[in-house]
C-alpha positions as CSV (number, residue, x, y, z in Angstrom):
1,X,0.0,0.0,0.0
2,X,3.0,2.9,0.9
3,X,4.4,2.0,-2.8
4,X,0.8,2.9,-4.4
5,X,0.5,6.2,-2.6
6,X,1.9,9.0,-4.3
7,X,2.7,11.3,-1.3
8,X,3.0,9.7,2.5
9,X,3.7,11.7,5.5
10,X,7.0,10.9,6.9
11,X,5.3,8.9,9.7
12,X,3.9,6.4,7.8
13,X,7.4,5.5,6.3
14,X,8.9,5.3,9.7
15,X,5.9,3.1,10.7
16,X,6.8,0.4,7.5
17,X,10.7,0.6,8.9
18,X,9.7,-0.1,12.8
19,X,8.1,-3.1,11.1
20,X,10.3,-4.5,8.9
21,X,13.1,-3.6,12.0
22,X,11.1,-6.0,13.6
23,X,11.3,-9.2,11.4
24,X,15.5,-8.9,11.6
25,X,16.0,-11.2,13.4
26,X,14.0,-14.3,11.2
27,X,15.4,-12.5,7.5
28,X,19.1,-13.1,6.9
29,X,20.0,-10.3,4.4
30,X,17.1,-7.5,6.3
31,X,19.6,-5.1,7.5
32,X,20.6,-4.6,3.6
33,X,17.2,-3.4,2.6
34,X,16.6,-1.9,5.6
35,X,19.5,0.9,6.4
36,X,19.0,2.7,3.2
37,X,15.6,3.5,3.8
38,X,16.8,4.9,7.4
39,X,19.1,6.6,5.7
40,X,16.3,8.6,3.7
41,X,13.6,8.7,7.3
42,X,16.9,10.7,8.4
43,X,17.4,13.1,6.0
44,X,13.8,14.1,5.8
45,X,13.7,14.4,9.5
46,X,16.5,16.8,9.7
47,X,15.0,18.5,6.2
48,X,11.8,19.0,8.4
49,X,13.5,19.9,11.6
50,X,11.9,16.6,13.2
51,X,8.1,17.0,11.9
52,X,7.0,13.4,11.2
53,X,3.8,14.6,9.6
54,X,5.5,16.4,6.7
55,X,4.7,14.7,3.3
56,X,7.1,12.7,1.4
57,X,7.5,11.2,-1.9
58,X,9.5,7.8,-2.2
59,X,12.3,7.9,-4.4
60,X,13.3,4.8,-7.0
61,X,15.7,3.4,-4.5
62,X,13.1,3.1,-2.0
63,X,10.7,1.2,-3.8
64,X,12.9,-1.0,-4.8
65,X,13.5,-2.1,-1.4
66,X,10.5,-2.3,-0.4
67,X,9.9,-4.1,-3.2
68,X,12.3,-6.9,-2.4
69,X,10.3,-7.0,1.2
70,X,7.2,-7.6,-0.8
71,X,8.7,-10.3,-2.8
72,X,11.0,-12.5,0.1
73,X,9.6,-11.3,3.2
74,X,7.3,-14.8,3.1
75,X,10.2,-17.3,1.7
76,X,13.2,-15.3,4.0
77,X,14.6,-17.5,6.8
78,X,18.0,-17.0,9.2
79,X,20.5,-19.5,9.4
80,X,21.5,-19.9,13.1
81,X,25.2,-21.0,12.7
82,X,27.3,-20.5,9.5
83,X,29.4,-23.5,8.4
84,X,33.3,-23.4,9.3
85,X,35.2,-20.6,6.9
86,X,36.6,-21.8,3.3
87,X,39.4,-20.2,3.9
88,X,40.8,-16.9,5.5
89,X,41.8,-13.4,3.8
90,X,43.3,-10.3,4.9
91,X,43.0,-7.3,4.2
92,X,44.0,-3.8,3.8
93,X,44.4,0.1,2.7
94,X,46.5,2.5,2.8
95,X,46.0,6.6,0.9
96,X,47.8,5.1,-2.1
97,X,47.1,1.8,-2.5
98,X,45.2,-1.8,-1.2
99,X,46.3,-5.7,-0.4
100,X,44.9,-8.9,0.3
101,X,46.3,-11.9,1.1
102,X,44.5,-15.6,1.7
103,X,46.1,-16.8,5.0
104,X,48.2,-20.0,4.5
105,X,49.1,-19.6,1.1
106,X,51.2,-17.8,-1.5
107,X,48.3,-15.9,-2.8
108,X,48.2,-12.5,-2.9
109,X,46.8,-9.3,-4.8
110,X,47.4,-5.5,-4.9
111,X,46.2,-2.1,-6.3
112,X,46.4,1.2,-6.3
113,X,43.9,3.9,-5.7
114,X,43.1,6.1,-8.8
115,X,43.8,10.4,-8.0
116,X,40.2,10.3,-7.5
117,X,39.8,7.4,-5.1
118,X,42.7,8.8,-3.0
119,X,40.3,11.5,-2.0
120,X,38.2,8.9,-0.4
121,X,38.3,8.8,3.6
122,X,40.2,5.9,4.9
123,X,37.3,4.1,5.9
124,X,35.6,3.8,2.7
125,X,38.7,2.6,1.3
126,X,39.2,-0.2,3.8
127,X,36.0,-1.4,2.8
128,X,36.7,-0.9,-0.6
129,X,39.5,-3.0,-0.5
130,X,37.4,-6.1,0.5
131,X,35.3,-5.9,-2.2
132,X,38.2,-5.8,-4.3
133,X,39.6,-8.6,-2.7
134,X,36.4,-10.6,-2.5
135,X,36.0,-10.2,-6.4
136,X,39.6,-11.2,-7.0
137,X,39.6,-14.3,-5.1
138,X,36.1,-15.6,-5.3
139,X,34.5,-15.0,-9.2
140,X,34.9,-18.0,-9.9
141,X,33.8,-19.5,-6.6
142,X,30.1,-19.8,-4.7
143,X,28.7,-21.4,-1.7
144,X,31.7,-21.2,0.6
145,X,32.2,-18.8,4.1
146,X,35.0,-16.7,4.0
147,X,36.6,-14.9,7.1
148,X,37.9,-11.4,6.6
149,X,40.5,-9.6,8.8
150,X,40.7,-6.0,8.8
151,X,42.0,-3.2,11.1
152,X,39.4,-0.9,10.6
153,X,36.5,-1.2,13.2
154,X,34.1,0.8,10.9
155,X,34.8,-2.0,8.2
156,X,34.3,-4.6,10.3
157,X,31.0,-3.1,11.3
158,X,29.4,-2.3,8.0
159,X,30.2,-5.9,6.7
160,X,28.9,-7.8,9.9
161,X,25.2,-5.5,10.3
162,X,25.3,-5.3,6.1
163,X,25.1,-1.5,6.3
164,X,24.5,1.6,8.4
165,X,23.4,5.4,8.6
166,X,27.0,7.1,6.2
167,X,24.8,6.9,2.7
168,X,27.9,6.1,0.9
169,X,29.4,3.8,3.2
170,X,26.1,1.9,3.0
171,X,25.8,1.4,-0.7
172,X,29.2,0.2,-1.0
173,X,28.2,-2.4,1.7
174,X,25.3,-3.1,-0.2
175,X,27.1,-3.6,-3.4
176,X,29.7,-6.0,-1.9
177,X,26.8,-8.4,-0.5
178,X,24.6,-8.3,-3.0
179,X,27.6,-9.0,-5.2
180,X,28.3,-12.0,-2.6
181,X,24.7,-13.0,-2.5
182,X,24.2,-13.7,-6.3
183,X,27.5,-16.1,-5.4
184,X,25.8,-17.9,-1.9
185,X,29.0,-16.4,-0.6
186,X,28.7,-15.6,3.3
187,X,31.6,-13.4,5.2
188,X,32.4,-12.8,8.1
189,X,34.3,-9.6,9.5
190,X,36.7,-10.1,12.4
191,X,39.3,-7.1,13.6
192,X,42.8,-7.8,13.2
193,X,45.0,-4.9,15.2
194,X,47.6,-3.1,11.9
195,X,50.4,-4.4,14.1
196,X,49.5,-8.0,13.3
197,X,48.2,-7.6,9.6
198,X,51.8,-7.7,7.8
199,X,51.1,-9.1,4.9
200,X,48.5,-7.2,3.9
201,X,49.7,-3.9,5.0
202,X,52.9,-4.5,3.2
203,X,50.7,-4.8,-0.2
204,X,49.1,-1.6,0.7
């Protein structure tokens, strides 16, 4: 019904997200087409200095989340374990340039940041490195686990809750699962402090 209407207060959005909030915990990939459409409730708040009954009109992106809600929402489910990792990768990022290596083996890759990637702040470029990574060492691979190390917290975090409230933080997130989803690829974030990350950080 909120995808019919042409115009909705801002209240009635918030309403749909408290609800589909709700059902996290029995959907596996929820938070994905969930933080994007808290991203837009907090924009409009702050746009309306806090006035839930301003009007709002839902923008391409938003229907297509909550089209995806209206498709799986009945078929979603939530594994309660994940199986033992595939294998293990590190990661990492530098101003100049990324690494990744697969822990117990000779395999490694690198990069370097274009002039305009450089201007990115550190964190999007941590994550951006294990989407790199991911798509280097697992194209021609689905249905394994893989465990990711990284020494950025704000990684870590965006990977493990599949988003949250920095706009562009969120839709590289959301690119990097739904790029893993298409593969039945699951990963798994886990903070390794720089000092330990070697490898990587040399590659960077």
């Amino acid at each position: 019904r909120l995808i019919l209407k042409k115009e909705i207060p801002i209240r009635e959005f918030a309403q749909v997200i408290g609800k589909l909030v709700a059902t996290q915990p029995g959907v596996q990939f929820a938070p994905l087409y969930i933080k994007s459409l808290e991203i837009t409730k907090d924009i409009l708040l702050k746009c309306h200095y806090g006035n839930f009954d301003a009007k709002m009109i839902l923008s391409e992106d938003n229907i297509s989340d909550l089209n995806w809600w209206v498709n799986n929402v009945k078929s979603s489910f939530n594994p309660i374990n994940q199986k033992d990792p595939d294998f293990i990768l590190k990661t990492d990022s530098s101003s100049k340039g990324w690494g990744a290596v697969v822990q117990d083996t000779l395999l490694e890759t690198k990069g370097f940041w274009s002039y305009e990637e450089q201007k990115n702040h550190i964190n999007f470029l941590e994550l951006k490195a294990v989407s790199l990574a991911l798509k280097w060492f697992c194209s021609s691979r689905e249905k394994i686990h893989i465990q990711v190390y990284v020494d950025n917290m704000v990684a870590l975090n965006y990977i493990n809750k599949m988003g949250g409230r920095i706009l562009k933080l969120n839709t590289l997130t959301k690119e990097l699962w739904n790029w893993c989803i298409n593969r039945k690829i699951w990963v798994t974030a886990f903070y390794l402090p720089g000092v330990a990350n070697i490898e990587a950080d040399r590659l960077s």
